[in-house]
C-alpha positions as CSV (number, residue, x, y, z in Angstrom):
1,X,-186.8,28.2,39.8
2,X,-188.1,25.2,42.1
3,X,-185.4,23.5,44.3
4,X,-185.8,19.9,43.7
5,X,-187.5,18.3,46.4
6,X,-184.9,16.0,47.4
7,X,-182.4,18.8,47.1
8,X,-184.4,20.9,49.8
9,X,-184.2,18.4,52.2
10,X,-180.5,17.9,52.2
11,X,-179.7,21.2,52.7
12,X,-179.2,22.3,56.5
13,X,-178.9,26.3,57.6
14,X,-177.5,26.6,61.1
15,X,-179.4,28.6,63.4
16,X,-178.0,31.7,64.8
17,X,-179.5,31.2,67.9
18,X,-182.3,33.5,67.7
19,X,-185.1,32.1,65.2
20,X,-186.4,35.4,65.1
21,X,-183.0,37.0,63.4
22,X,-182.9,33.4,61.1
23,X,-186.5,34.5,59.8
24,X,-185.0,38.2,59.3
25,X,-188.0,39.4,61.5
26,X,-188.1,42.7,63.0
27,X,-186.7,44.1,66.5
28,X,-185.4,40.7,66.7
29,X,-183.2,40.7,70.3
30,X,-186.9,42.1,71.9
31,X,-188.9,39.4,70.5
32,X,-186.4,36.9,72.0
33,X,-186.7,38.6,75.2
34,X,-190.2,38.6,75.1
35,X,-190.9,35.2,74.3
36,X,-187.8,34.2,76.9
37,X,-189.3,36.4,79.8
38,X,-193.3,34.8,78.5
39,X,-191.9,31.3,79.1
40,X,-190.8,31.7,82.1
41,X,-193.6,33.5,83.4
42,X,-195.8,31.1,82.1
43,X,-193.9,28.5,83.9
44,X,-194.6,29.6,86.9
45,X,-198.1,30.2,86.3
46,X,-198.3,26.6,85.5
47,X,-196.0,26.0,88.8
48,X,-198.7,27.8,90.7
49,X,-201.6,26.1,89.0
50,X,-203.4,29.4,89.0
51,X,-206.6,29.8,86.5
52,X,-206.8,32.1,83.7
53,X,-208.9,34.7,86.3
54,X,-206.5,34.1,89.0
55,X,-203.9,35.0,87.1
56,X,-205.4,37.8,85.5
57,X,-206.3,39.0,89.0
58,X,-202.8,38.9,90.5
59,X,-201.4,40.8,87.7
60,X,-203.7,43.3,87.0
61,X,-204.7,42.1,83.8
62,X,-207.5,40.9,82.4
63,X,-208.1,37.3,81.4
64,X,-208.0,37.8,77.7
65,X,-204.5,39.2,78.1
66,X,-203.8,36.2,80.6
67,X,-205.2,33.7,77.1
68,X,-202.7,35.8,74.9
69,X,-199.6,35.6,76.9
70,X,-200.2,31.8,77.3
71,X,-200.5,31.5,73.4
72,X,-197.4,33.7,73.2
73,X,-199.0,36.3,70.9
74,X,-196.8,39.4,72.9
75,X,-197.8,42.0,70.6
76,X,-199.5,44.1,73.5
77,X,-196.5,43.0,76.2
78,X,-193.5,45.5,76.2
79,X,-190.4,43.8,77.9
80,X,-190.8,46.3,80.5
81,X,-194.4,45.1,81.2
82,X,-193.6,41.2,81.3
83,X,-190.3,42.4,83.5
84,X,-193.2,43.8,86.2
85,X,-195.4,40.5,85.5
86,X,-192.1,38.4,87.2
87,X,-192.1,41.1,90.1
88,X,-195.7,40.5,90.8
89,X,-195.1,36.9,90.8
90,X,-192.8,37.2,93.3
91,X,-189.7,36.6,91.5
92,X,-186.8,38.8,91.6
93,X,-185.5,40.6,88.1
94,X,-181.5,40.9,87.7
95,X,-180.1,42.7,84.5
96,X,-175.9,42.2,84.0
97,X,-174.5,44.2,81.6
98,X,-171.3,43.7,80.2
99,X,-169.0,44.5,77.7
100,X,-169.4,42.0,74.9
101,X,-166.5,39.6,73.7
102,X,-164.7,41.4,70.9
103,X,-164.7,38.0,68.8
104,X,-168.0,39.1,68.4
105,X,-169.0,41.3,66.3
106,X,-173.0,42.6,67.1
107,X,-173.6,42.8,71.4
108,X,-176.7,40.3,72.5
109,X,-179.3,40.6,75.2
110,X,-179.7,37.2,76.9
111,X,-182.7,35.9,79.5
112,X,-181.8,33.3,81.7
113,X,-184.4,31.9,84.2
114,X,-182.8,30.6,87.3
């Protein structure tokens, strides 16, 4: 059964926080990781104003690889992988890890850029 259309826009789903769990994706605390740790190495590769082959040169990479992380498509990039991308950029890496709240129920992985 169709949702009237003017039904469908009054109704409002609050987000969770992670669009990737809202869209019941997949491995979704590692996606968020990914595409946190992506933006911020993109960020800095904008920062820098280093070309595609520049780029690709500093992190042993080639440029194709340099186009995908730029259009976010992180299939190929581990966390682990992107985590070494940040250390070859010069940029320090620091993992906290902490006992969760207990007024919440599932324990998160956060990425914050400083």
């Amino acid at each position: 059964m169709a949702i009237p259309r003017n039904e469908a826009r009054n109704t409002i789903t609050p987000s969770s926080g992670n669009v990737f769990a809202d869209l019941e994706l997949a491995n979704a605390d590692e996606r968020k990781t990914q595409m946190r740790l992506a933006f911020a190495i993109n960020q800095l590769l904008d920062k820098r104003r280093l070309s595609q082959v520049e780029a690709a040169r500093q992190l042993g990479i080639s440029q194709p690889k340099i186009s995908a992380l730029a259009n976010y498509r992180l299939a190929g990039f581990s966390v682990e992988r992107l985590l070494h991308f940040l250390n070859a950029l010069g940029c320090d890496v620091e993992i906290v890890i902490r006992n969760r709240p207990r007024s919440r129920k599932p324990a998160r992985t956060y990425v914050t850029a400083a």
